[in-house]
C-alpha positions as CSV (number, residue, x, y, z in Angstrom):
1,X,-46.5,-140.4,-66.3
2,X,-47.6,-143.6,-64.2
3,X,-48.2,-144.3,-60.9
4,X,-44.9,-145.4,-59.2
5,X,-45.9,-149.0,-57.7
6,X,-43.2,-151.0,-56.5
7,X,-42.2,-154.1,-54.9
8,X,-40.2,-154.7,-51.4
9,X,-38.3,-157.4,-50.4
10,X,-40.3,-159.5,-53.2
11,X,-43.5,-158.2,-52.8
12,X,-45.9,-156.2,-55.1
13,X,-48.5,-154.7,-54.4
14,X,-51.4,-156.1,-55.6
15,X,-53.9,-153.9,-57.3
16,X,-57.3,-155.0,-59.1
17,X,-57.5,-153.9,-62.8
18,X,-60.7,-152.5,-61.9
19,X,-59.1,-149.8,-59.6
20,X,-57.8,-146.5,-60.5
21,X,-54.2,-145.6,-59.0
22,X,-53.4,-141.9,-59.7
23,X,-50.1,-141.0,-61.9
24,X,-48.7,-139.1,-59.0
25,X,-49.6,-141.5,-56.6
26,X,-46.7,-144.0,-54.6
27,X,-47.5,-147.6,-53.9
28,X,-44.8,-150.2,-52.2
29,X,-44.6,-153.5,-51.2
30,X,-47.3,-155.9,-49.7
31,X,-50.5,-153.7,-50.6
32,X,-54.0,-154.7,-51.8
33,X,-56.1,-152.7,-53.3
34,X,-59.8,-153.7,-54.6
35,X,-62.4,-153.9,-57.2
36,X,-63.1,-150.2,-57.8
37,X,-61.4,-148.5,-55.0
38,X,-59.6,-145.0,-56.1
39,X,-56.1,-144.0,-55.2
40,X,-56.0,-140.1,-55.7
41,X,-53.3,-137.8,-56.1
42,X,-50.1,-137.0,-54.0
43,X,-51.4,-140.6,-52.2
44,X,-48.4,-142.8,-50.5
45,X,-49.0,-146.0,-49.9
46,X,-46.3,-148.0,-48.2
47,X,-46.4,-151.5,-46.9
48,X,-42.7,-151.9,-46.6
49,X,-43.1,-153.4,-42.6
50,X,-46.0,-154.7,-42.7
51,X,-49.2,-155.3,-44.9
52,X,-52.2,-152.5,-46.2
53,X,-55.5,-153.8,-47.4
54,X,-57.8,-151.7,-49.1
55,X,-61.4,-153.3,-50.1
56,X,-63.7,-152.4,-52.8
57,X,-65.1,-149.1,-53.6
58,X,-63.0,-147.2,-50.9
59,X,-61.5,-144.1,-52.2
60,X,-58.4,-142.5,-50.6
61,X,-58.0,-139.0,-51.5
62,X,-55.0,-137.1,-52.4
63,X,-52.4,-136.8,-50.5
64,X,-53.3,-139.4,-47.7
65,X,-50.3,-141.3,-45.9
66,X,-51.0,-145.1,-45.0
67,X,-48.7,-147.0,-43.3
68,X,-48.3,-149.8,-41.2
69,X,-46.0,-151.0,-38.4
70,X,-43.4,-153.4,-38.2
71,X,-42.8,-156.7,-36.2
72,X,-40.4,-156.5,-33.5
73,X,-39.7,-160.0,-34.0
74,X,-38.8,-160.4,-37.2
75,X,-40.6,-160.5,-40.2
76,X,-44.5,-160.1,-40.6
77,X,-44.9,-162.8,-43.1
78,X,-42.9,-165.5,-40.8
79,X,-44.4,-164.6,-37.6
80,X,-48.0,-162.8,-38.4
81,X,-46.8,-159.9,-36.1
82,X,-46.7,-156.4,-36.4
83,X,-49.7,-154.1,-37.1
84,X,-51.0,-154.1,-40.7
85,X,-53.5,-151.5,-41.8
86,X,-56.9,-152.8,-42.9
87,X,-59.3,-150.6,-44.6
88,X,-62.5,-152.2,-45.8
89,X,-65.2,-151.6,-48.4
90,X,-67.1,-148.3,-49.5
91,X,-64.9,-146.0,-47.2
92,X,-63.9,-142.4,-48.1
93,X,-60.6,-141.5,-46.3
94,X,-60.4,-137.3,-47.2
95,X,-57.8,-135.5,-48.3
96,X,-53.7,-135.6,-46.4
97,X,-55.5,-137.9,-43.9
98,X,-53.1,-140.3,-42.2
99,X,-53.1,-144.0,-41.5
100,X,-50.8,-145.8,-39.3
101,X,-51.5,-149.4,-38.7
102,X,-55.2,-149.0,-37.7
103,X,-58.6,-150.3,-38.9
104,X,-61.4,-149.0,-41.0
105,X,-64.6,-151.0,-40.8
106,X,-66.3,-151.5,-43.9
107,X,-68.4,-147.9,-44.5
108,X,-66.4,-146.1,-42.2
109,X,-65.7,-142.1,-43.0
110,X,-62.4,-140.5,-42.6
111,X,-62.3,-137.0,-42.9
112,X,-59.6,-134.5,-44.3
113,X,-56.5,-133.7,-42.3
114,X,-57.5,-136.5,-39.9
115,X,-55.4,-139.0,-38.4
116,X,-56.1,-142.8,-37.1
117,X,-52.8,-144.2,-35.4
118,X,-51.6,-147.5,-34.0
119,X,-54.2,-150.2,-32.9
120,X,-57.7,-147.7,-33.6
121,X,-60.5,-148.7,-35.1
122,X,-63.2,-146.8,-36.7
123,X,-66.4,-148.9,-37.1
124,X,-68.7,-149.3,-39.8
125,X,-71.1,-146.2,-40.4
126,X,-68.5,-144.2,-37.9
127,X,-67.3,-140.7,-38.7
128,X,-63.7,-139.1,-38.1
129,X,-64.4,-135.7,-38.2
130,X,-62.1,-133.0,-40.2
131,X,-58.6,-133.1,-38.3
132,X,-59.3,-135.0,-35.8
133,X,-56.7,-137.1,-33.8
134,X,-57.6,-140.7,-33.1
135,X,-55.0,-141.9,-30.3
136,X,-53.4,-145.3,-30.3
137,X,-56.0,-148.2,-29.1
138,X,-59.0,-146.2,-29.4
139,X,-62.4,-147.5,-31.2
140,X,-64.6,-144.9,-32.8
141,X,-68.1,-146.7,-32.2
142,X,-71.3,-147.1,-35.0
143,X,-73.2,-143.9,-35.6
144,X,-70.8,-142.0,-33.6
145,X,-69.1,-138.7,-34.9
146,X,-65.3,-138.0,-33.1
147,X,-63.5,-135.4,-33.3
148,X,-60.7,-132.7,-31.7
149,X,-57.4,-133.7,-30.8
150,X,-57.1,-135.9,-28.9
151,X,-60.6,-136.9,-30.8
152,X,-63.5,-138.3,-28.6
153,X,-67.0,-138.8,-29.2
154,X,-69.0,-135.3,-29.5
155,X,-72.4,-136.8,-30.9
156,X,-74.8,-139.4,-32.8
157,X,-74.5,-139.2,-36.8
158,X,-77.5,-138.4,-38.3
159,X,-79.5,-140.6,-40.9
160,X,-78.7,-138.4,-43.4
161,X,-75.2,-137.9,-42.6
162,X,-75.1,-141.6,-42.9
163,X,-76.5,-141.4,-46.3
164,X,-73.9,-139.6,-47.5
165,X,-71.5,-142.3,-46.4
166,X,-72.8,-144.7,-48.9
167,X,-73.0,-141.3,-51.4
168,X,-69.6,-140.5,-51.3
169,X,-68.5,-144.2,-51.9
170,X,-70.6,-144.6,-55.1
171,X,-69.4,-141.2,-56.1
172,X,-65.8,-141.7,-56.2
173,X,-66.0,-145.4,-57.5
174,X,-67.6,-144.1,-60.7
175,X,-65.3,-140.9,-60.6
176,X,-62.2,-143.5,-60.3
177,X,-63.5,-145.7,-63.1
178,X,-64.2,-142.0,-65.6
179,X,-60.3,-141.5,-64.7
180,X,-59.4,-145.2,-65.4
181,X,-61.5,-145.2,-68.7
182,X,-60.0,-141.8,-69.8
183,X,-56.2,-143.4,-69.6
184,X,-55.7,-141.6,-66.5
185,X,-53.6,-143.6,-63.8
């Protein structure tokens, strides 16, 4: 079994050979995915409306939705409209999280369950806790952990939970690469 990575409208995604896309995982249209990033299992990816950039050494773990929103008038690539999703280098998005035309800051943290809709933005070294609902427009500031639903800011990060960041990055670029190197994906 492979991955199932399709174009749309003309467009394939675009993924680097040094990535590792999961066999179950679903990938469409106008996506970009970098140098060592990991798609896990159960993963859809689908940038039928708009575009999805992933950077390198960002792993999004199985079952996570990411999707973007379309251009009300007309098409994306004519007009540079709509809301694409752009997630930057040495994230971890957890487990059934869900993307929907938002920003991730480069070392960003997105955790399980958690969802990051229309127009947010998580900043680098910023932490989306567990389940978590981050409303339309919102911008989860550096060093700040938010969470509940609707999420808000509850406290600083600590230094070592900031460490872990960086951790968890590393961890799942060299567990992506063992899969990719195994024939895996």
């Amino acid at each position: 079994m492979t991955a199932l990575i399709l174009p749309f409208r003309g467009v394939s995604p675009r993924i680097h050979p040094e990535a590792f896309v999961a066999d179950t995982a679903v990938v469409i249209g106008d996506v970009e995915i970098g140098a060592g990033s990991s798609i896990w299992y159960g993963c859809v990816i689908r940038a039928d409306v708009n575009r999805i950039t992933i950077g390198r050494n960002t792993n999004i773990q199985d079952g996570t939705i990411i999707h973007c929103n379309h251009d009300p008038a007309g098409d994306y690539r004519e007009t540079g409209g709509g809301m694409p999703t752009w997630i930057g280098d040495d994230i971890t998005v957890g487990h059934m999280a869900l993307l929907h035309a938002c920003r991730l800051e480069t070392g960003s943290f997105v955790g399980m369950r958690a969802v990051v809709m229309d127009l947010a933005v998580v900043e680098g070294q910023a932490m989306v806790a567990a389940g978590a609902l981050v409303t339309p427009n919102k911008r989860v500031e550096t060093g700040q952990l938010w969470a509940g639903s609707p999420a808000k800011a509850i406290r600083d990060l600590s230094p070592e939970e900031l460490a872990n960041f960086t951790r968890s990055a590393s961890h799942y670029a060299e567990l992506g690469a063992a899969y990719r190197l195994a024939g895996q994906g």
